[in-house]
C-alpha positions in Angstrom: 3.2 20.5 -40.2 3.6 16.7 -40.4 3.3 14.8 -37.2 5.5 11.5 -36.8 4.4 9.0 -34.6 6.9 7.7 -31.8 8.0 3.5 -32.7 6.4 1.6 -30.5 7.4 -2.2 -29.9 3.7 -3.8 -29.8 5.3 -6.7 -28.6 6.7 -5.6 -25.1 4.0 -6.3 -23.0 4.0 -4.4 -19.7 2.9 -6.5 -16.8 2.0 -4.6 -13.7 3.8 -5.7 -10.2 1.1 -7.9 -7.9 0.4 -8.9 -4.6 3.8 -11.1 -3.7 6.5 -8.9 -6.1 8.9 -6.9 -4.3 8.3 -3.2 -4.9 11.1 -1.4 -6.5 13.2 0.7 -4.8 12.9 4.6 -5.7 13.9 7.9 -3.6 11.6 11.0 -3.0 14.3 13.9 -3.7 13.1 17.6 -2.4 11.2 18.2 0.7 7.2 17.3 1.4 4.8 19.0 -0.9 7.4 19.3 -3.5 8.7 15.9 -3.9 10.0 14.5 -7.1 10.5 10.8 -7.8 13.6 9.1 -8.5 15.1 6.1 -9.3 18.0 6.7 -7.6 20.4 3.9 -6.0 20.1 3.2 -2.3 22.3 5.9 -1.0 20.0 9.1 -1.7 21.9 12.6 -1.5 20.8 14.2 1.6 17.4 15.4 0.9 16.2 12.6 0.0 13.6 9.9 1.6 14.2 6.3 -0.3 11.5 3.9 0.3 13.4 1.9 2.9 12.6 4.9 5.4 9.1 5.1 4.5 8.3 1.5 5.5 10.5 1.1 8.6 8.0 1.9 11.2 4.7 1.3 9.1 2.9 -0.2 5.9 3.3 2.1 2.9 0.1 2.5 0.8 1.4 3.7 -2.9 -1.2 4.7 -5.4 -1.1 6.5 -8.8 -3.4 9.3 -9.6 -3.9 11.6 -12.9 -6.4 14.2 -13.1 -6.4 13.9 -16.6 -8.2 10.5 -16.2 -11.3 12.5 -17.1 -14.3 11.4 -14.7 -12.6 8.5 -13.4 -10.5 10.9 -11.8 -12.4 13.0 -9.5 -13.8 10.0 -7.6 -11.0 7.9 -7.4 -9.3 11.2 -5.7 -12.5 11.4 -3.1 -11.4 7.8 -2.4 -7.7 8.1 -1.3 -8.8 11.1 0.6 -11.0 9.0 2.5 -8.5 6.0 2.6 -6.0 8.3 4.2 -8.1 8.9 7.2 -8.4 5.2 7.6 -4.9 4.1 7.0 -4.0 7.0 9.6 -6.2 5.8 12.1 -4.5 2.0 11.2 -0.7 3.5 11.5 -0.7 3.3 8.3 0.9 6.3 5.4 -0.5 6.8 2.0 2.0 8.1 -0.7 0.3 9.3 -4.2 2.5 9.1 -7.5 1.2 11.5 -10.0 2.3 13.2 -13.4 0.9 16.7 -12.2 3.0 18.1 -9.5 1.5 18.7 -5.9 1.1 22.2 -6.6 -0.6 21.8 -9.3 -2.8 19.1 -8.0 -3.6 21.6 -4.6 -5.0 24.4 -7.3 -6.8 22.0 -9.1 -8.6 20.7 -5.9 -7.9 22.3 -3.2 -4.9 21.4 -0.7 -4.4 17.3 -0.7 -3.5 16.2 3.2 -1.4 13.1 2.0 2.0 13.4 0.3 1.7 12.8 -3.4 5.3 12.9 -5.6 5.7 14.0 -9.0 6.4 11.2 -11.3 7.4 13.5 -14.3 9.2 10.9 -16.3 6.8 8.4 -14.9 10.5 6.4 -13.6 8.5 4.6 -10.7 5.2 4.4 -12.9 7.3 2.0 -15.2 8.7 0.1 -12.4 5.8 -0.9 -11.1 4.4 -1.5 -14.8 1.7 1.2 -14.5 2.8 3.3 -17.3 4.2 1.9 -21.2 5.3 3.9 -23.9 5.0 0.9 -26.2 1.3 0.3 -24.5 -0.1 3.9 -23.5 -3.9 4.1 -21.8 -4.9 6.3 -24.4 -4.2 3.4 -26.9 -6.9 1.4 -25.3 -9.1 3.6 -23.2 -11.5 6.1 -25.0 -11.2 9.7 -23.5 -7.9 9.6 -22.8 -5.6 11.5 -24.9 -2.5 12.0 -22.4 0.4 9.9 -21.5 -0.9 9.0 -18.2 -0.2 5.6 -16.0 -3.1 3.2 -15.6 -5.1 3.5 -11.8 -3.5 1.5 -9.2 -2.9 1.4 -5.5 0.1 -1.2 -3.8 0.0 -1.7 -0.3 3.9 -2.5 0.7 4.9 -4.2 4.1 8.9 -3.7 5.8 10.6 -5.7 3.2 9.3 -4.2 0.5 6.8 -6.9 -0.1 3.3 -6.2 -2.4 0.7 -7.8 0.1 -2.3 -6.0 -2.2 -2.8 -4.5 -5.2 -5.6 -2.9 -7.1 -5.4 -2.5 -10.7 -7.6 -1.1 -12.8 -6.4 -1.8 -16.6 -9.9 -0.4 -18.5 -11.0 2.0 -15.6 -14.2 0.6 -15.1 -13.0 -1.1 -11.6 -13.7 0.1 -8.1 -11.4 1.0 -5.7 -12.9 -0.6 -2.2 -11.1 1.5 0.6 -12.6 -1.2 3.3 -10.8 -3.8 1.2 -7.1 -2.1 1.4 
């Protein structure tokens, strides 16, 4: 069997959203626990929760996970579970963006207490300029052999505004809870 290898445009160059960008506007379609992301436009069928609800009352902490990360992943996890507390106790609401769907993500680790969405298509990865086809982790990062997005965390104020961001391009970063 010959294997073909997908065009890539080397000269797209991804650039991930930072503190001061406006987040992009996506929907959460399906009900908590089972949420799928979407790119839909700001009128959302009924069952679904766009962005614009989730930062009404309070700051909207968005991260993107991937157990496939290899053992980047399992402590990066342990820290959003211990961020959520915190940003609880602040007023505060964590959302997790993933390619593995919740119910995967509870059997591979036991059930997760903040909502996390399946980003399937990785549509909001893209937006936010966490995931390239034309510039895939795996490309650059050795033990990773998945399409997966690259670790990051956005912390999103009323109008949508970035006011912090972590990034971690080559995964050798560390995500400081106390800092978010």
């Amino acid at each position: 069997r010959t294997l073909t290898p997908k065009p890539r445009n080397r000269q797209l160059r991804v650039v991930p959203l930072q503190t001061g960008d406006t987040a992009p506007f996506f929907s959460l379609v399906g009900t908590p626990g089972n949420w799928q992301a979407s790119l839909r436009s700001p009128e959302p069928p009924a069952t679904a929760v766009s962005v614009l609800e989730l930062i009404r009352d309070k700051p909207l902490v968005i991260s993107f996970y991937c157990p496939c990360w290899g053992r980047y992943a399992e402590p990066f996890l342990h820290k959003l579970i211990r961020l959520h507390e915190s940003l609880r106790a602040a007023g505060a609401e964590l959302l997790v963006f993933s390619n593995e769907s919740p119910r995967s993500l509870d059997r591979q680790n036991g059930p997760i207490a903040f909502p996390v969405a399946h980003d399937a298509t990785f549509s909001v990865a893209r937006q936010f300029g966490v995931y390239s086809d034309d510039n895939p982790v795996w490309d650059r990062v050795s033990g990773i052999s998945e399409d997966v997005f690259t670790p990051a965390l956005y912390v999103l104020d009323g109008n949508r505004r970035i006011t912090y961001h972590f990034l971690d391009d080559n995964f050798e970063g560390n995500l400081a809870p106390e800092a978010v």
